[in-house]
C-alpha positions as CSV (number, residue, x, y, z in Angstrom):
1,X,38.3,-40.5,1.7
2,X,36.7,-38.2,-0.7
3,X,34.9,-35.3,1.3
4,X,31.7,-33.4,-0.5
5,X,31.8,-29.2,-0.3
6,X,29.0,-27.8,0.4
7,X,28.4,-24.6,-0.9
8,X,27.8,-21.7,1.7
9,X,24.8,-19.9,1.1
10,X,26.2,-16.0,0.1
11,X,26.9,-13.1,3.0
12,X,25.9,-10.1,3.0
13,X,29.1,-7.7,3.9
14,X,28.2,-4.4,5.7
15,X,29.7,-2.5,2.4
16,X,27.4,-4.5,0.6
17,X,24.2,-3.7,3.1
18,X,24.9,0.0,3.0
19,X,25.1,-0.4,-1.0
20,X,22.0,-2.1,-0.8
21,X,19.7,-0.1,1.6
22,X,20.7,2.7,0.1
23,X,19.4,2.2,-3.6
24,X,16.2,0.4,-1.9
25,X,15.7,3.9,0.0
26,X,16.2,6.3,-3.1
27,X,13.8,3.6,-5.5
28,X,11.0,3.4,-2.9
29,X,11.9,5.5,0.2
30,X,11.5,2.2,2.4
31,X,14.9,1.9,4.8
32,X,16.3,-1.0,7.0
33,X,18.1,-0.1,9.5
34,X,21.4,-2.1,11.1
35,X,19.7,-4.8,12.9
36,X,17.7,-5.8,9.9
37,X,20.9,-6.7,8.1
38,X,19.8,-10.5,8.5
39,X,16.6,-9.8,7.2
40,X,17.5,-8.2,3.8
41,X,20.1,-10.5,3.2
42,X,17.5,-13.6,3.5
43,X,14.7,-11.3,1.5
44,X,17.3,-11.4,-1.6
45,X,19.0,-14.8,-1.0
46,X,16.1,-16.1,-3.8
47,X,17.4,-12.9,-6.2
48,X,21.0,-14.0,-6.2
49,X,20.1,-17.9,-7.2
50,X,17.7,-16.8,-9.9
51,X,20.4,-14.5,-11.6
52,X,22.8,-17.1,-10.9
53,X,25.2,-14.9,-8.6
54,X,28.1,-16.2,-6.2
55,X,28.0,-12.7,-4.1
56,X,26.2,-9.8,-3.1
57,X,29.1,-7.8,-4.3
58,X,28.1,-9.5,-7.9
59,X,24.6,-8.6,-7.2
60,X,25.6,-4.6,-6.5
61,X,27.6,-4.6,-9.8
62,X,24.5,-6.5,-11.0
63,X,22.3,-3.6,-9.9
64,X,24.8,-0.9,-11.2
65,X,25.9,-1.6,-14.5
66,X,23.7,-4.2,-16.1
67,X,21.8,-4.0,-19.2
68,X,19.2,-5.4,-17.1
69,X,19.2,-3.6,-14.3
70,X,15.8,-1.7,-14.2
71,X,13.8,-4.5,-14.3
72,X,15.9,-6.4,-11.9
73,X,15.4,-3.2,-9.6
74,X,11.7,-3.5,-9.8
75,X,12.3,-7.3,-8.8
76,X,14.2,-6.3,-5.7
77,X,11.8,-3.9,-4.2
78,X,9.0,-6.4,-4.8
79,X,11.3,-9.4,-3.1
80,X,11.5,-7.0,0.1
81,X,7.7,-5.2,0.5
82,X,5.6,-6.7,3.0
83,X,2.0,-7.3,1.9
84,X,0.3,-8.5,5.1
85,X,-3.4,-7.4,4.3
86,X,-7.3,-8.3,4.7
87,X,-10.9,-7.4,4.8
88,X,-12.1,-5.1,7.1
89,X,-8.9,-4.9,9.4
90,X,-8.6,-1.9,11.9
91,X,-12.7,-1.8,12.2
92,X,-12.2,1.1,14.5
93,X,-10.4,3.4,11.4
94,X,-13.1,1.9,9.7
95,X,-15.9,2.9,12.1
96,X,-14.3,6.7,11.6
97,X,-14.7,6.5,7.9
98,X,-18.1,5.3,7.3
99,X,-19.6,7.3,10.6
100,X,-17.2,10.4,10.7
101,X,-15.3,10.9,7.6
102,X,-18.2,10.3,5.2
103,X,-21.3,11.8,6.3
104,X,-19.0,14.5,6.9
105,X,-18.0,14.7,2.8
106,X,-21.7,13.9,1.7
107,X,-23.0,17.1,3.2
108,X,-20.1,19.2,2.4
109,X,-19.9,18.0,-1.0
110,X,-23.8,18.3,-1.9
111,X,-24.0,22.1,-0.4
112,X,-21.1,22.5,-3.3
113,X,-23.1,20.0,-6.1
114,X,-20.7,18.1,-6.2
115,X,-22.0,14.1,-6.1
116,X,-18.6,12.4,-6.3
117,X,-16.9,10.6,-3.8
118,X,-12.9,10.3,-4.6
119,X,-10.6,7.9,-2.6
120,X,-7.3,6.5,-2.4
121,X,-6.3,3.3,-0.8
122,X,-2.4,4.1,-1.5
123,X,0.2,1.2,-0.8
124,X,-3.5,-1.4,-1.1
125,X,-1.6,-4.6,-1.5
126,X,-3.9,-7.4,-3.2
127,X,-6.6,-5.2,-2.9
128,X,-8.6,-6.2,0.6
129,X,-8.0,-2.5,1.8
130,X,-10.1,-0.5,-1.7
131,X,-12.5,-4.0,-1.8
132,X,-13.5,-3.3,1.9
133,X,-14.2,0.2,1.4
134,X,-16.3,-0.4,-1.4
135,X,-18.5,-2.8,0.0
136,X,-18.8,-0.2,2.7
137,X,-20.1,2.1,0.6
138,X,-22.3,-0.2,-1.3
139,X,-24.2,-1.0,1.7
140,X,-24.5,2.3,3.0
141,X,-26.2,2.5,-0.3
142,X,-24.5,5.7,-1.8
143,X,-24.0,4.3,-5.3
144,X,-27.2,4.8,-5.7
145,X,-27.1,8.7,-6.2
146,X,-23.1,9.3,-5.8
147,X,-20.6,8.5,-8.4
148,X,-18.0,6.6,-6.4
149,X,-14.8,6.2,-7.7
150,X,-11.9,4.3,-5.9
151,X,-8.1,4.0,-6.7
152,X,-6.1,1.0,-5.5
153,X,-2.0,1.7,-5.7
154,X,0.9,-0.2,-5.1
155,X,4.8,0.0,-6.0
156,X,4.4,-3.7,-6.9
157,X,2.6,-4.6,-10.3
158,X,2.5,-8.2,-8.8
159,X,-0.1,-7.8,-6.6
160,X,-2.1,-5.1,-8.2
161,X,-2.5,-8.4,-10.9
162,X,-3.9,-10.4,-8.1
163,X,-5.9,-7.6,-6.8
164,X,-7.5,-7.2,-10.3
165,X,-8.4,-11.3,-10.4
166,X,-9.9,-10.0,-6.9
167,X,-10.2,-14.0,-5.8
168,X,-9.5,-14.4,-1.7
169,X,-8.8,-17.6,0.5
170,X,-10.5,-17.9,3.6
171,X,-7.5,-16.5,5.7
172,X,-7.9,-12.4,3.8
173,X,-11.6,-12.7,5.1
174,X,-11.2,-13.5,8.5
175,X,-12.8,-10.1,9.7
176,X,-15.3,-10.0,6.8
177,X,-19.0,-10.1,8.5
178,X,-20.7,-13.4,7.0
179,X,-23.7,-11.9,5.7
180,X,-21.1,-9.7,3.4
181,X,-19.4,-13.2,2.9
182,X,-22.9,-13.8,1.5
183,X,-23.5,-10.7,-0.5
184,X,-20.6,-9.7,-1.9
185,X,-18.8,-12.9,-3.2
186,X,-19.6,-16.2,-5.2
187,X,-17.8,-19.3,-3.8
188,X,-14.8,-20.4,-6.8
189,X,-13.7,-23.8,-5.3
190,X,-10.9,-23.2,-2.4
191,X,-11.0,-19.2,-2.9
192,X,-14.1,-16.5,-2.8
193,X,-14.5,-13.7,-5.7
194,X,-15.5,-10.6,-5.4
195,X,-18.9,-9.5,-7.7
196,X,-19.1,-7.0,-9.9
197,X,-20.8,-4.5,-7.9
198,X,-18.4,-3.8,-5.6
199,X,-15.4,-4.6,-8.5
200,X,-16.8,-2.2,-11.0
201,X,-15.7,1.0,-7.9
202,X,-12.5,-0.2,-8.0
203,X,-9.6,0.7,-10.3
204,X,-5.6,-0.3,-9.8
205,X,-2.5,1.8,-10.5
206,X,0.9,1.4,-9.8
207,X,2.6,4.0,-7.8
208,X,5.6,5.0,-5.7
209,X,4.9,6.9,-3.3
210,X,7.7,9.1,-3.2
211,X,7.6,9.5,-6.8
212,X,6.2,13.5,-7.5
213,X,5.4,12.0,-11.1
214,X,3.7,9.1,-10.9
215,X,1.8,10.9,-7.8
216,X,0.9,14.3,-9.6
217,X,-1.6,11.7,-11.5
218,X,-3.6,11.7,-8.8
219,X,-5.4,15.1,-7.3
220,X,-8.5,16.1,-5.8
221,X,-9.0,13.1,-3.5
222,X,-11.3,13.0,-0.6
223,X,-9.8,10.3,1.1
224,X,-6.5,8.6,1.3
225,X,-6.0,5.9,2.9
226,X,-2.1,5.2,4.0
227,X,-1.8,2.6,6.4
228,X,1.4,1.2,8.1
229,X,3.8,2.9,5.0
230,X,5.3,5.1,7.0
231,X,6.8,3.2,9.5
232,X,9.5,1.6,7.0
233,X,10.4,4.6,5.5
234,X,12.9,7.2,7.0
235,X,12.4,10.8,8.0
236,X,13.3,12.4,4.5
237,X,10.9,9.6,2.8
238,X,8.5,10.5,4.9
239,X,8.0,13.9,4.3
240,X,8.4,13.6,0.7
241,X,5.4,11.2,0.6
242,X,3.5,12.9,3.0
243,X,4.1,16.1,0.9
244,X,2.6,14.4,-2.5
245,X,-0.4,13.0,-0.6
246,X,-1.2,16.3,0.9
247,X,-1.0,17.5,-3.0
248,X,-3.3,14.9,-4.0
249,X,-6.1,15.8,-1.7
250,X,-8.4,18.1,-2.2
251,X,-9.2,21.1,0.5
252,X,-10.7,19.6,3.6
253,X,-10.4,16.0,2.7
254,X,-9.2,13.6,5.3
255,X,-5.6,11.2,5.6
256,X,-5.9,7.7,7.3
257,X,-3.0,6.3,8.9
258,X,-2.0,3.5,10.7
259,X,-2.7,3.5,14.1
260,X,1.1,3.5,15.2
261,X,2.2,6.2,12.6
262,X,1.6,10.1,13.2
263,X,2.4,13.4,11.3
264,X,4.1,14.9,14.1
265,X,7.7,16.0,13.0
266,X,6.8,15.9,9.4
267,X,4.1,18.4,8.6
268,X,1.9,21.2,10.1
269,X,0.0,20.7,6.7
270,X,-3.0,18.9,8.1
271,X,-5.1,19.2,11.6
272,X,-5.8,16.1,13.4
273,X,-9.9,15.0,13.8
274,X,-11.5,12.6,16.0
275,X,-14.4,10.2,15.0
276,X,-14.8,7.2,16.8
277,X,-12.1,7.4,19.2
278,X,-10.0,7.3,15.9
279,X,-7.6,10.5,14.8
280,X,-7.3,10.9,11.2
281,X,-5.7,13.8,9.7
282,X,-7.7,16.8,7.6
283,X,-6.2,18.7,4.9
284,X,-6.0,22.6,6.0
């Protein structure tokens, strides 16, 4: 009786996974831990098939020595970045920004006459997070005499391509008030897109966070918003991105972070604030 083979699907060896994590860590400062072993090694099965590799010791080599090997390294780091986003998520943060952080900016900034408003929506995703903020500020109705200007940043030129096409199914707008539904974006078959108002305060870039180059393009912020990032990066990571966003600020301008994240152990660089039972993190 003839008897088929199957091919196993390729495992990743703990050589291998310590290979692995460690160029993710030192290309984008994100680090997975022991117990997420599984979880790489499913993230990159797709990598492997698509360059035709038998092993993740072909992949290392792959990543090492190739010719093609930088743009297969930007592939990796996009195959293993979560981007679980959407409108208006975390209203509380948001409460602290557009009753705390901002009124707070407007009247420090027009004693100085200065009329800009500066923010960073830093590791933004498809672009909900920088979208929502907008649309905040364009109903408060500061674009009227402020020049607004927001920058939406990712390590993955993927999505920053979708958040430029700035087109949303149902599911990203699941906390996005109706009559903002309404206001703010024209019905394009199964999907909503964003109008130009709220587009034309928007602008994309891609960058690493841990990267002091592609961060030194960015300086004199007023707000940066840097929202569950932390948590997959380890301590070193940490600080070093903590370090260029605290360079990128300008003097007394405020840090969002995720609601499980906190500067403690990394910096004495900023002094925590409260606005609407929210903490968020002002520059010293």
């Amino acid at each position: 009786m003839l008897t088929l083979g199957i091919e196993s699907t390729p495992k990743l060896s703990s050589r291998n996974f310590v290979a692995l994590r460690d160029i993710i860590n030192s290309r984008s400062g994100i680090f997975f831990t022991e117990n997420k072993k599984y979880l790489l090694e499913t993230r990159l099965a797709r990598r492997l098939e698509q360059l035709s590799l038998k092993t993740y010791d072909d992949y290392v080599m792959f990543l090492s020595y190739d010719k093609d090997r930088e743009k297969e390294l930007t592939e990796l780091i996009n195959s293993i970045v979560i981007n679980e986003t959407s409108f208006f998520r975390d209203q509380m943060q948001l409460d602290a920004f557009e009753k705390g952080v901002v009124p707070g900016l407007i009247e420090r900034n027009s004693k100085e006459g200065n009329r800009n408003l500066r923010i960073w929506s830093s590791a933004c995703s498809t672009g909900e997070e920088p979208y929502t903020l907008a649309i905040m500020l364009l109903e408060a109705g500061l674009h009227l005499n402020w020049s607004i200007n927001i920058l939406g940043s990712d390590i993955n030129p993927r999505v920053l391509k979708s958040a430029e096409l700035a087109s949303y199914e149902k599911y990203s707008m699941r906390n996005l008030p109706e009559p903002y539904l309404k206001k703010h974006f024209f019905n394009d078959g199964d999907s909503f897109r964003l109008k130009k108002n709220a587009l034309d305060l928007v602008k994309f870039k891609k960058i690493n966070l841990i990267d002091s180059l592609e961060t030194r393009q960015v300086r004199e912020m007023d707000v940066i918003f840097c929202r569950n990032v932390l948590i997959y990066f380890d301590d070193a990571s940490r600080k070093k991105a903590i370090g260029h966003l605290y360079d990128s600020l300008a003097k007394g301008g405020y840090l969002f972070l995720g609601f499980s994240e906190t500067l403690h152990n990394i910096t004495r660089l900023f002094r925590p604030v409260s606005f609407e039972r929210t903490v968020v993190y002002q520059k010293i």
